[in-house]
MMTF fields as JSON, N, C-alpha, C and O atoms, coordinates in Angstrom:
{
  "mmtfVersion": "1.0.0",
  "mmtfProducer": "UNKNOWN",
  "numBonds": 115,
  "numAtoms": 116,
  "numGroups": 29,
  "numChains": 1,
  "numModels": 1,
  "chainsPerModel": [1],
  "groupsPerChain": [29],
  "chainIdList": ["A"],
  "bondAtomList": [4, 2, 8, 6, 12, 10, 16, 14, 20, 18, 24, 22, 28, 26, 32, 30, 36, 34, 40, 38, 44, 42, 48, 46, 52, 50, 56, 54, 60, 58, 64, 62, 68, 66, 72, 70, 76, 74, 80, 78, 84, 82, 88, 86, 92, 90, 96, 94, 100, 98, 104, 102, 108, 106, 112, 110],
  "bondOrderList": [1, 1, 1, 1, 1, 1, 1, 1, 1, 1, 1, 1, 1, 1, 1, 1, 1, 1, 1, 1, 1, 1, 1, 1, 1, 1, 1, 1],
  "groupList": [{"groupName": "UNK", "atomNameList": ["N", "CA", "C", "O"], "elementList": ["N", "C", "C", "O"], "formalChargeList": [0, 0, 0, 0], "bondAtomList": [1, 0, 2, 1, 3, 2], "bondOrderList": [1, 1, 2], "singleLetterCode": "X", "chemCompType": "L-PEPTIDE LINKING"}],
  "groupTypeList": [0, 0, 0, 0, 0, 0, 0, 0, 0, 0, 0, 0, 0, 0, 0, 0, 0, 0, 0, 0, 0, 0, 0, 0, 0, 0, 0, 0, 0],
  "groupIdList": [1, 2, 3, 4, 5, 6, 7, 8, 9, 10, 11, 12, 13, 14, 15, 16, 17, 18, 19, 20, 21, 22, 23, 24, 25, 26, 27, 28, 29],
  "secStructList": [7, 7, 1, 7, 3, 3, 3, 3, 7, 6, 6, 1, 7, 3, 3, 3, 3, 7, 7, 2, 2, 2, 2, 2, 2, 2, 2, 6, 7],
  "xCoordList": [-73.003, -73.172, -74.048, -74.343, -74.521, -75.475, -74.657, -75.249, -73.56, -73.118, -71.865, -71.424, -71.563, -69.803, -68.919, -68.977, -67.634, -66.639, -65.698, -65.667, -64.708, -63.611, -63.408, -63.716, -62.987, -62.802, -62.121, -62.209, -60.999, -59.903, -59.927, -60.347, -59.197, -59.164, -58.322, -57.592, -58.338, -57.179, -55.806, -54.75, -55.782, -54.647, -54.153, -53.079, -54.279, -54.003, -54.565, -54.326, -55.562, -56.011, -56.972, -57.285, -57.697, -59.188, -59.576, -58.915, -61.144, -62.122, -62.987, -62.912, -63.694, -64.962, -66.101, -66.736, -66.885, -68.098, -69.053, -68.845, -70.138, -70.991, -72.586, -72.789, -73.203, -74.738, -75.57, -74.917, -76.741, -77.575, -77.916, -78.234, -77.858, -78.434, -77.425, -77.773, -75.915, -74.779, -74.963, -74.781, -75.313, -74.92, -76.25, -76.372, -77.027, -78.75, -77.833, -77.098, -77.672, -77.095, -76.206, -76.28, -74.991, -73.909, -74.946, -74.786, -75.684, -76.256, -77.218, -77.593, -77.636, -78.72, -78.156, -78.877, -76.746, -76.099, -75.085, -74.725],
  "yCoordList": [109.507, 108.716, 107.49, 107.109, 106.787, 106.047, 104.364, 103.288, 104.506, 103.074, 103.083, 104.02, 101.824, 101.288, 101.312, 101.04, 101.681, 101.809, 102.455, 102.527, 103.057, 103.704, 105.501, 105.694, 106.317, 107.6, 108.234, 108.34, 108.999, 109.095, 110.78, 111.538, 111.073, 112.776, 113.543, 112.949, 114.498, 115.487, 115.152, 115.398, 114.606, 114.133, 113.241, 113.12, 112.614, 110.785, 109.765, 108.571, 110.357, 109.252, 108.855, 109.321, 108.036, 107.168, 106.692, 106.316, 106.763, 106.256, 105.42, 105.39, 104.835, 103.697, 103.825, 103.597, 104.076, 104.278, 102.922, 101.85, 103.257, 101.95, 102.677, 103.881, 101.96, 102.255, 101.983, 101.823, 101.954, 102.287, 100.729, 100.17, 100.144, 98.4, 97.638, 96.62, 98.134, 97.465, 97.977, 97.265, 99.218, 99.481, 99.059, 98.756, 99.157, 97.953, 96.998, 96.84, 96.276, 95.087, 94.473, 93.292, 95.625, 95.585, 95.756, 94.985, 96.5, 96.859, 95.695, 95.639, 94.7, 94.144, 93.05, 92.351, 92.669, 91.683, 91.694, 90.633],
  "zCoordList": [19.312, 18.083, 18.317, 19.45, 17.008, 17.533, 17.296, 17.385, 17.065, 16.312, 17.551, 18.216, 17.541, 18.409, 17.816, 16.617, 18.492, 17.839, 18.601, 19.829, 17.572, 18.616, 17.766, 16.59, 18.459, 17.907, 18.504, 19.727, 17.563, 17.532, 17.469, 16.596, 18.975, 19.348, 18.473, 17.679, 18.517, 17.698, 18.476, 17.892, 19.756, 20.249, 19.868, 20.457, 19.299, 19.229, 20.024, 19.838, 21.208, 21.845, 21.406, 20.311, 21.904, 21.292, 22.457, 23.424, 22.203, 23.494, 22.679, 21.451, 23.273, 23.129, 22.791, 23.821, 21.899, 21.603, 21.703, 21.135, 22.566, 22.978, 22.276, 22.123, 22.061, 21.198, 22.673, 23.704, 22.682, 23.947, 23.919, 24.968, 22.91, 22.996, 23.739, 24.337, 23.761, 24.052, 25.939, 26.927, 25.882, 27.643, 28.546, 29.733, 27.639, 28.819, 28.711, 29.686, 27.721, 27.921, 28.797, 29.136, 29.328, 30.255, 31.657, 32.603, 31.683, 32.974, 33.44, 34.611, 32.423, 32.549, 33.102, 33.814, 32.892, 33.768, 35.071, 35.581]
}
């Protein structure tokens, strides 16, 4: 996906959605 957020499995769990601007960003520091 292209947006952040969170998304929610057929299980009930949920993981983290990061956009590509957010993870340069993590990497860049």
């Amino acid at each position: 996906p292209k947006y952040a957020g969170h998304e929610i499995q057929p299980d009930g769990t949920s993981y983290i959605i990061m956009d590509e601007s957010d993870i340069l960003a993590r990497l860049s520091n």
